[in-house]
N, C-alpha and C positions, 0 to 999 in steps of 0.2 A: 388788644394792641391799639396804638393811637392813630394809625389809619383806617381802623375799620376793619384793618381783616383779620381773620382767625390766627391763631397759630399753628405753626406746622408740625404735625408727629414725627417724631422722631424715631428710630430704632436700631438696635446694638444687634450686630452679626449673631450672639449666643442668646439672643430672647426673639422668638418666635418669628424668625425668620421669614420664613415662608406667607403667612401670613401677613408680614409688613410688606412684603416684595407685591404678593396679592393686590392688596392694598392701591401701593403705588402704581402699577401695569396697568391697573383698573382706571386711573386716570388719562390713562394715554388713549380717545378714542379708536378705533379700528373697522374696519372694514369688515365683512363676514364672507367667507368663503363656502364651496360643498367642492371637495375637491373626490375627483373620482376614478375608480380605476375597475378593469377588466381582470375578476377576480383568480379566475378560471388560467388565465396566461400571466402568473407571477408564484403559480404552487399555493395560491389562496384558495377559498371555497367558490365553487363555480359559480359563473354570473356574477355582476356587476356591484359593485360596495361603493359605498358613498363616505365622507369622513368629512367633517365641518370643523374649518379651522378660522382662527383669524392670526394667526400669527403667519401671516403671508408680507411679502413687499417685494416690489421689483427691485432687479439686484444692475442689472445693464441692461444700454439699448444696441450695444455692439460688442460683440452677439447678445443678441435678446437671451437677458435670463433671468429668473425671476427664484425666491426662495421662499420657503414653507416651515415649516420646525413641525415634525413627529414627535411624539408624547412614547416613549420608549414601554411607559405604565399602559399602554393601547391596547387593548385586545384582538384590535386592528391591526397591530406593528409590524408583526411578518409580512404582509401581504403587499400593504403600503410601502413598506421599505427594500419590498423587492421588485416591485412596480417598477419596468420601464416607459412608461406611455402613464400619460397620467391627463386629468382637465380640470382646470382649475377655474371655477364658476363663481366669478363675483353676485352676490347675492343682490334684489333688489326690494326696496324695502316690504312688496305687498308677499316676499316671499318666506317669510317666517316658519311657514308650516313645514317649510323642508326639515325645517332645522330638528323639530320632533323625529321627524320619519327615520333620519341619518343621526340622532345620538344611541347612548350606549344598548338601550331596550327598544329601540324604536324599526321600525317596518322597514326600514332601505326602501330598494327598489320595487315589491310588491305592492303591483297592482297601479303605478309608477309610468306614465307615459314618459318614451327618451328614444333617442336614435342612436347609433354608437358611427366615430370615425372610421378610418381601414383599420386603424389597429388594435377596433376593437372597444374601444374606452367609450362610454355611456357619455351620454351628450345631454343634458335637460336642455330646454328651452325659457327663455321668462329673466335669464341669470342679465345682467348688465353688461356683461364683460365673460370674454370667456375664452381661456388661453390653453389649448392644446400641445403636449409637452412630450419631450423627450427627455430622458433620467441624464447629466449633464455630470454631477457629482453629487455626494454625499460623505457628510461631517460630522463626526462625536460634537457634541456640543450639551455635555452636563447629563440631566435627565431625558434630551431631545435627538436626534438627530433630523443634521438640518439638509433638506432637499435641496437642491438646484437642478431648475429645471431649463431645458433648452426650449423656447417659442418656437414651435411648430406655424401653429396656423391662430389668429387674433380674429373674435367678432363681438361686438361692439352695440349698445342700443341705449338710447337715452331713457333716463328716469332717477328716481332718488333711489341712493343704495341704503343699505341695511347697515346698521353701524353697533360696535358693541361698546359702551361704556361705562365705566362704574357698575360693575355685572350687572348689566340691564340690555336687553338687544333695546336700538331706536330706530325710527326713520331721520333720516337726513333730508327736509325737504326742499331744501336749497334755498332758502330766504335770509338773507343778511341780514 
């Protein structure tokens, strides 16, 4: 192009969809979550499960509430979707290694230093941000449903967060 810049891809709804949506989501940087629940009190398997999302965003600040998107494809998705009490732990950038522990093969909580709230919900430590919730509602939304959650209780710690873009985790180290 005579600016300089590339040209844009384009993609037709009946050629590979999914893959061009991929694609473009991938552009949009994101945050990284370990969103957590008390597996034992929602008919899940006992003790505490982990689930790393980034499809998180605050949704209001009256009433605090914030939404999530469940992957219905989860092997998670019962338990998470029937989760009333939930924590939702912004990740910080040195913390990467959660992210193994809490995917599909990976160890959870064993062997896992945490504390849990009253109602139960597993608490790590180290997160940036860290918002204690109540089940608010819940939304079909395609292949997802979407959580909203009610803000219980907010803690807060400065540092660079973990960011996922162009399917790559980063650090965001805050330099302009």
């Amino acid at each position: 192009m005579a600016d300089g810049s590339s040209p844009m891809a384009a993609f037709t709804p009946s050629v590979d969809t999914a893959r061009a949506l991929r694609d473009a989501f991938g552009q949009f940087a994101t945050g990284v979550t370990l969103i957590t629940i008390q597996g034992a009190a929602c008919k899940g398997p006992d003790g505490p499960m982990g689930f790393v999302a980034n499809s998180f965003s605050s949704l209001s600040l009256d009433p605090a509430l914030v939404l999530w998107s469940l992957a219905k494809s989860s092997r998670r998705y019962g338990p998470f979707a029937q989760a009333q009490d939930f924590a939702i732990h912004i990740l910080a950038a040195d913390q990467t290694a959660l992210m193994a522990r809490f995917d599909r093969d990976g160890i959870g909580f064993d062997g896992l230093d945490h504390s849990t709230n009253a109602a139960g919900v597993p608490l790590l430590a180290g997160a940036l941000a860290r918002l204690e919730c109540r089940l608010f509602a819940q939304h079909e939304g395609g292949d997802h449903t979407l959580i909203i959650g009610a803000v219980q209780r907010v803690t807060t710690q400065a540092g660079a967060p973990l960011v996922f873009a162009q399917g790559r985790m980063r650090a965001l180290d805050g330099q302009d």
